[in-house]
N, CA, C and O atoms as CSV, one atom per row, in Angstrom:
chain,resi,resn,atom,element,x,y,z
A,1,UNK,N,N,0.848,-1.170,0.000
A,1,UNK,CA,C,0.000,0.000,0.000
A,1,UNK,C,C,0.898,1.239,0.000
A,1,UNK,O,O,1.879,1.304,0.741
A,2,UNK,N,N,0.576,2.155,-0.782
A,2,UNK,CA,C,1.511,3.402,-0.586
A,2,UNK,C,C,0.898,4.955,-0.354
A,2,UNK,O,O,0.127,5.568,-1.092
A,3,UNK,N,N,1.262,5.215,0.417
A,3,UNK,CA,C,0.558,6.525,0.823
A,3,UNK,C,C,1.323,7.863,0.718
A,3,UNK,O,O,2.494,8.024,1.062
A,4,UNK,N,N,0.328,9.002,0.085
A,4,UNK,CA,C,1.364,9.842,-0.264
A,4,UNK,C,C,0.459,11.032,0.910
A,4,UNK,O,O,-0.721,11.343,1.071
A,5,UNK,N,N,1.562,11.360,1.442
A,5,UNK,CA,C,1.333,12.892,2.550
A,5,UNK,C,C,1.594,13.888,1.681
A,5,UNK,O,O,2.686,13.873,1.114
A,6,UNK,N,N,0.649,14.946,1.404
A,6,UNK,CA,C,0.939,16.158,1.364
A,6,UNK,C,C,1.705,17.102,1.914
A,6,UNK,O,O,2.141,16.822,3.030
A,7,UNK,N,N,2.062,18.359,1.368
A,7,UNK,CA,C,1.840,18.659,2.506
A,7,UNK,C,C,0.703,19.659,3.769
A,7,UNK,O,O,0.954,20.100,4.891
A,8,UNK,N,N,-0.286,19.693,3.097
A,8,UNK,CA,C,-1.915,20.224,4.048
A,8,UNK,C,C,-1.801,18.899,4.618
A,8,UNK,O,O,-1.695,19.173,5.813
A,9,UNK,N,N,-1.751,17.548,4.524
A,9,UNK,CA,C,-1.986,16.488,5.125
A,9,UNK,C,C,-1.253,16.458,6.450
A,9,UNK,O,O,-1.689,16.107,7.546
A,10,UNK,N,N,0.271,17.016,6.035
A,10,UNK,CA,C,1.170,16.379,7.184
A,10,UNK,C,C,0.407,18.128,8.597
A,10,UNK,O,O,0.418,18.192,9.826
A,11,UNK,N,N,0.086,18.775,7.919
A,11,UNK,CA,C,-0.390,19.897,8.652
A,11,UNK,C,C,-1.223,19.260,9.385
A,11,UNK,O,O,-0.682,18.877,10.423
A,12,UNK,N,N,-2.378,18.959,9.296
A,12,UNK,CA,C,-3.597,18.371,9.588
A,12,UNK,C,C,-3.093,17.180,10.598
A,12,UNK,O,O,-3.547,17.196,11.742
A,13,UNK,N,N,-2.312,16.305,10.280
A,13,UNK,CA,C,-1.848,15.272,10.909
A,13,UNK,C,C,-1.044,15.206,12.188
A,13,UNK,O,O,-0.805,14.231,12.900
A,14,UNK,N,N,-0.620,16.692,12.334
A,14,UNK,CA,C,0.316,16.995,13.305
A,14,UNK,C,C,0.165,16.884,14.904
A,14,UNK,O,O,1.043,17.052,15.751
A,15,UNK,N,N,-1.308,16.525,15.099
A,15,UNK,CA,C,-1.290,16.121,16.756
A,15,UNK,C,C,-1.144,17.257,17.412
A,15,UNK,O,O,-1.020,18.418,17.022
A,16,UNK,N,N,-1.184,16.626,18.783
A,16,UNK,CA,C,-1.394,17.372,20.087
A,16,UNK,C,C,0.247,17.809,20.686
A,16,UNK,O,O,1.238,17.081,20.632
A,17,UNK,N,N,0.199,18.706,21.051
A,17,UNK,CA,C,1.611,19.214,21.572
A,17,UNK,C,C,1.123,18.260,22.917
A,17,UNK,O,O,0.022,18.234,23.469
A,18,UNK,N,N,2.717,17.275,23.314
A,18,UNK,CA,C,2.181,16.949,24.499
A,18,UNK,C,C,2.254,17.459,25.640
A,18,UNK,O,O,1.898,16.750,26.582
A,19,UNK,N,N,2.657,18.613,25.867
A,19,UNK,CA,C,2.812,19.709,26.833
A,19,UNK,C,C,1.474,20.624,27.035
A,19,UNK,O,O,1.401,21.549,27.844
A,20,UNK,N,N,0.819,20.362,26.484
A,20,UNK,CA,C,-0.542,21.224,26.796
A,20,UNK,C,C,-0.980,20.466,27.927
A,20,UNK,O,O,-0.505,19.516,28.548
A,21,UNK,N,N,-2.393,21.399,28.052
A,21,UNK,CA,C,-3.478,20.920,28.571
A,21,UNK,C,C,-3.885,19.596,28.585
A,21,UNK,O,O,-3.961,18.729,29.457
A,22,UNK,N,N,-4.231,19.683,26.901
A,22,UNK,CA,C,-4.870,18.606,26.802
A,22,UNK,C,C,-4.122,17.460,26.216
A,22,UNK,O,O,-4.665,16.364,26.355
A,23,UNK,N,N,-3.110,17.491,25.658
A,23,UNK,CA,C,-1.684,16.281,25.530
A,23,UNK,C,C,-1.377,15.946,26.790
A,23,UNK,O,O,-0.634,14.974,26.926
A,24,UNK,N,N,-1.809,16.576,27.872
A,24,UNK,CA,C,-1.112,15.754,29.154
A,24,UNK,C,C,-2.681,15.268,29.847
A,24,UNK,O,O,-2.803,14.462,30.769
A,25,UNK,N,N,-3.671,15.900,29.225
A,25,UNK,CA,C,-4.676,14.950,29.375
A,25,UNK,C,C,-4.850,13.453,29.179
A,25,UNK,O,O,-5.133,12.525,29.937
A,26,UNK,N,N,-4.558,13.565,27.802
A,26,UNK,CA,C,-4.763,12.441,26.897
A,26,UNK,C,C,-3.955,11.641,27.147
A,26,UNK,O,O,-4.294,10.476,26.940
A,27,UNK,N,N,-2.426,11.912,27.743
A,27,UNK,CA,C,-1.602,11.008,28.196
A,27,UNK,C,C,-1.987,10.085,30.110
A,27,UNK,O,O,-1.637,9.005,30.586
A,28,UNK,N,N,-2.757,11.136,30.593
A,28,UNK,CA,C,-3.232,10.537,32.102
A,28,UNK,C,C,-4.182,9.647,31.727
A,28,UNK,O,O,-4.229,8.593,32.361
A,29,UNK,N,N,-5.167,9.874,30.595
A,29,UNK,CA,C,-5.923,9.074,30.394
A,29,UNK,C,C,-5.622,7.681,29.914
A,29,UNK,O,O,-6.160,6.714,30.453
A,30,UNK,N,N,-4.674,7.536,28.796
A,30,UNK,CA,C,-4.074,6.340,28.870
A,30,UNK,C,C,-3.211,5.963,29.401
A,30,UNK,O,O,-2.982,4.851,28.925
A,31,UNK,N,N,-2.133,6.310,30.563
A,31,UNK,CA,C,-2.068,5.775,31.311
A,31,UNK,C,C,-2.612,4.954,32.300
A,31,UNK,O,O,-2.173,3.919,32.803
A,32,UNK,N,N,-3.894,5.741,32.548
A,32,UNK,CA,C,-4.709,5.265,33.611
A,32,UNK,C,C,-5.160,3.685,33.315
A,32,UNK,O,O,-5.062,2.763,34.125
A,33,UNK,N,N,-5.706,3.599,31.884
A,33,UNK,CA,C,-6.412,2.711,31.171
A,33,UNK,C,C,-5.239,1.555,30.955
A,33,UNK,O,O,-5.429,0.388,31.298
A,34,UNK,N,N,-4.444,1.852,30.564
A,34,UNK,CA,C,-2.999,1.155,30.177
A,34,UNK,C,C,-2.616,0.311,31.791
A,34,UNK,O,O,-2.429,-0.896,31.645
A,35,UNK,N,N,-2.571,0.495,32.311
A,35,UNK,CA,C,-2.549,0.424,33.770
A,35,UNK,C,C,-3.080,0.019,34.343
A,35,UNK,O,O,-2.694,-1.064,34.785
A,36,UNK,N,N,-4.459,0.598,34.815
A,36,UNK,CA,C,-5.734,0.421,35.688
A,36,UNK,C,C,-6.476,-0.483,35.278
A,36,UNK,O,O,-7.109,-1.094,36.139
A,37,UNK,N,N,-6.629,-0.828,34.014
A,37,UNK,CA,C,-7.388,-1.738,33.437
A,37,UNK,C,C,-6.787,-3.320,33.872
A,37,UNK,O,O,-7.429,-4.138,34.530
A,38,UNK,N,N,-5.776,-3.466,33.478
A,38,UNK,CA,C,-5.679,-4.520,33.659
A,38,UNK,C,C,-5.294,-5.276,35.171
A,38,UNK,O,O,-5.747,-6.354,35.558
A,39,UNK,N,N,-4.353,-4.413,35.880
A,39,UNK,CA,C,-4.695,-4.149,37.517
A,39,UNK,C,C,-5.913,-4.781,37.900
A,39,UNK,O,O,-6.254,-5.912,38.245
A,40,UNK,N,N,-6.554,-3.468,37.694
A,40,UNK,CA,C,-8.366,-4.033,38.469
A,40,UNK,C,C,-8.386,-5.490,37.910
A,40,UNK,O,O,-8.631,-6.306,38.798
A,41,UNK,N,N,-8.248,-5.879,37.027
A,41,UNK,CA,C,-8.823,-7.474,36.621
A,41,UNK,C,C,-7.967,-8.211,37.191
A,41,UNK,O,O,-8.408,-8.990,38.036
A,42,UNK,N,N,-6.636,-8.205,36.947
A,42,UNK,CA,C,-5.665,-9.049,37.780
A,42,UNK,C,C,-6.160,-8.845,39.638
A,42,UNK,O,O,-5.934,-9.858,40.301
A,43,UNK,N,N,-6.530,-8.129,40.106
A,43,UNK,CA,C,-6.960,-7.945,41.275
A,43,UNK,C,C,-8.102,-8.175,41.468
A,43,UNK,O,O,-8.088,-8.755,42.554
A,44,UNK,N,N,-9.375,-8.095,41.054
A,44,UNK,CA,C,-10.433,-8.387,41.116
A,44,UNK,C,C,-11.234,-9.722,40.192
A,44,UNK,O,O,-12.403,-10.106,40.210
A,45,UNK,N,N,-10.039,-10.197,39.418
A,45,UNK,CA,C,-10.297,-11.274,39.069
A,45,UNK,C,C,-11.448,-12.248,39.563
A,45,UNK,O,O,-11.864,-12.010,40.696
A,46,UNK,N,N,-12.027,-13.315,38.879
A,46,UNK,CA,C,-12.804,-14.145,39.142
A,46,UNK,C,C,-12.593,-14.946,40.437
A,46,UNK,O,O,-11.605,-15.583,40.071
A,47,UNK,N,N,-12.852,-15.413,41.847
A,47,UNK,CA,C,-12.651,-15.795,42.960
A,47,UNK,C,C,-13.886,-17.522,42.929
A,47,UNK,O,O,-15.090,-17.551,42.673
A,48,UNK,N,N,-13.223,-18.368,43.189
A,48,UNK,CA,C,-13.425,-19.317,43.037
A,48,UNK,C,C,-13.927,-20.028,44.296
A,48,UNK,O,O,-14.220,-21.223,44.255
């Protein structure tokens, strides 16, 4: 498959500064999930 970037594309494509607001949002949030998710299940797992 070959994909060609513009360049308005690579503009558009450019993401979140992760120093903001909301880049360090988006990073607590998957952390949390990245993390917490599987935690809680390993911990709260099925009990027999």
């Amino acid at each position: 498959m070959i994909i060609a970037i513009t360049p308005k594309a690579s503009q558009v494509m450019g993401g979140v500064d992760i120093l903001s607001p909301m880049g360090l949002t988006i990073l607590t949030i998957g952390i949390l999930f990245t993390v917490g998710v599987p935690l809680t299940m390993i911990l709260r797992g099925k009990k027999d």
